[in-house]
C-alpha positions in Angstrom: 106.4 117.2 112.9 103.1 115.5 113.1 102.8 112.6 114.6 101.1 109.5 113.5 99.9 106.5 115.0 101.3 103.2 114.7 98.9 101.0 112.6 101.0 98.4 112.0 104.4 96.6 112.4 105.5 94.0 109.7 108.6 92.0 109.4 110.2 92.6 105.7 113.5 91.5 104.6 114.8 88.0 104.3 113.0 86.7 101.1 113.7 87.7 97.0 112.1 88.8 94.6 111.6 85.7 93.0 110.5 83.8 96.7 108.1 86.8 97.8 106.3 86.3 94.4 106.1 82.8 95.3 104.8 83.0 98.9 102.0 85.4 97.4 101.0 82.6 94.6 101.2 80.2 97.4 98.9 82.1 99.7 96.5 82.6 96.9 97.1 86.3 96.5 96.6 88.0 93.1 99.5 89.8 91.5 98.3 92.5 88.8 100.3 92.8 85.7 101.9 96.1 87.4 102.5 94.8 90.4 105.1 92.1 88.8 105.9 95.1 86.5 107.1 97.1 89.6 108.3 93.8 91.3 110.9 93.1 88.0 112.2 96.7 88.0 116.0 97.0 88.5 115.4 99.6 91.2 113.0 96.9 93.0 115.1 95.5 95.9 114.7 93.0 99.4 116.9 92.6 102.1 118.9 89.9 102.9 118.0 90.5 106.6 115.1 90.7 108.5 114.1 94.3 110.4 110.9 95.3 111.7 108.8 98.6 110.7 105.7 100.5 112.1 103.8 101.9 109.5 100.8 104.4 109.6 98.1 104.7 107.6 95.7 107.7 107.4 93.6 109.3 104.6 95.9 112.1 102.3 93.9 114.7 103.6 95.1 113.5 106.9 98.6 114.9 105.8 97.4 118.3 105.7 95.8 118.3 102.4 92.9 120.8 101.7 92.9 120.4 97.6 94.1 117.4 95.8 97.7 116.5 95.7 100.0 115.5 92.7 101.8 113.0 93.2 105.1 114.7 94.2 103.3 116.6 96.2 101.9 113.3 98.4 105.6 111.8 98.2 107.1 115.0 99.4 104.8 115.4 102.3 105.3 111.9 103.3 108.7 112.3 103.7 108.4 115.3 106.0 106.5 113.0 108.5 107.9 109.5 107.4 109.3 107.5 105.5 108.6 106.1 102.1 108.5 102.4 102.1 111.3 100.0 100.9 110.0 98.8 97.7 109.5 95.4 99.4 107.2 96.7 101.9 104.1 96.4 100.1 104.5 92.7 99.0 105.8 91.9 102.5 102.3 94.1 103.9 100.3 92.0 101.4 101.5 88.6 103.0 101.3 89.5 106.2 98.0 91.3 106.1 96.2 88.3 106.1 92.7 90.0 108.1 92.6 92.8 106.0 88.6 93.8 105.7 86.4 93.1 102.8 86.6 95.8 100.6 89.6 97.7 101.8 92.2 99.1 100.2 94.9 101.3 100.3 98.2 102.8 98.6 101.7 102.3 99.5 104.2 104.5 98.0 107.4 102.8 97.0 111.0 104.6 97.7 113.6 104.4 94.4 110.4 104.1 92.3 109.0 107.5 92.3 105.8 107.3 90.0 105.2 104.0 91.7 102.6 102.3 94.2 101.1 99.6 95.3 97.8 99.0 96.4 97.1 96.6 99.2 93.7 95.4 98.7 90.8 92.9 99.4 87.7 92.4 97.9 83.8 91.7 98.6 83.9 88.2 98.1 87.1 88.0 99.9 89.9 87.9 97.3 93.2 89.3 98.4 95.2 91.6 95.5 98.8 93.1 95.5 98.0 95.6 92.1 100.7 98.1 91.2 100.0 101.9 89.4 102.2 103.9 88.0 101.7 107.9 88.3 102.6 110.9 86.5 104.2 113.7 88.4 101.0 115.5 88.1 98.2 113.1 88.7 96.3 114.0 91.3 95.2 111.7 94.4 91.8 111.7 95.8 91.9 113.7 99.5 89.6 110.2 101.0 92.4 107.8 99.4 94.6 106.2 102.0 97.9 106.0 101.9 100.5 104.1 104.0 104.3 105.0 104.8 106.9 103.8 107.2 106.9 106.4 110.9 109.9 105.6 113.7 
């Protein structure tokens, strides 16, 4: 198994649906259509309790990628050296991520919502997005995207 770094380790848990949307609007964070679209899905859980993860975060050709993945592809390899994230992890990342460079970004897969990620992301004049996209099976990901998952 490959081992990767730990880039970072956020608290999730302990807020809903309804009070992580809020604590984004409160700390000025845009919230794409999609991204409330994912956030309102059924399968779109929190955690009454609070836990820590360590996440990674590499480019997908850092997964062993020599041609561009599909999507299935990118969520099965994650798995075999991680974990995908809770579906709150992203929101929870966005909140918490409050240094996050100018112009960086990055995808964060979502577990129970297979065609279904987040992007983490902050702008050049400084604006800090939570957007959601919804994949095919098929699509295929750029090998210099980065990606994020959950590692023990």
């Amino acid at each position: 198994m490959d081992n990767f770094v730990v880039w970072k380790t956020i608290e999730i848990g302990g807020m809903t649906k309804d009070e992580l949307l809020a604590a984004m609007r409160e700390a000025t964070i845009d919230t794409g259509g999609w991204a409330r679209d994912i956030m309102s899905d059924p399968e779109f859980s929190t955690s009454s309790s609070k836990q820590s993860i360590k996440l990674a975060r590499c480019k997908i050709k850092a997964l062993g990628f020599t041609e561009k993945p599909t999507t299935t592809e990118l969520r099965n390899r994650i798995q075999e050296v991680g974990d995908l994230g809770l579906p709150e992890v992203g929101p929870h990342l966005r909140l918490q991520f409050s240094d996050q460079p100018k112009n960086d970004y990055f995808w964060v897969a979502i577990d129970r919502l297979p065609n279904s990620f987040f992007c983490v992301e902050r702008g050049d004049v400084g604006g800090r997005w939570l957007h959601g996209h919804h994949n095919r099976p098929d699509d295929l990901w750029s090998l210099d995207d980065e990606i994020v998952f959950v590692i023990q």
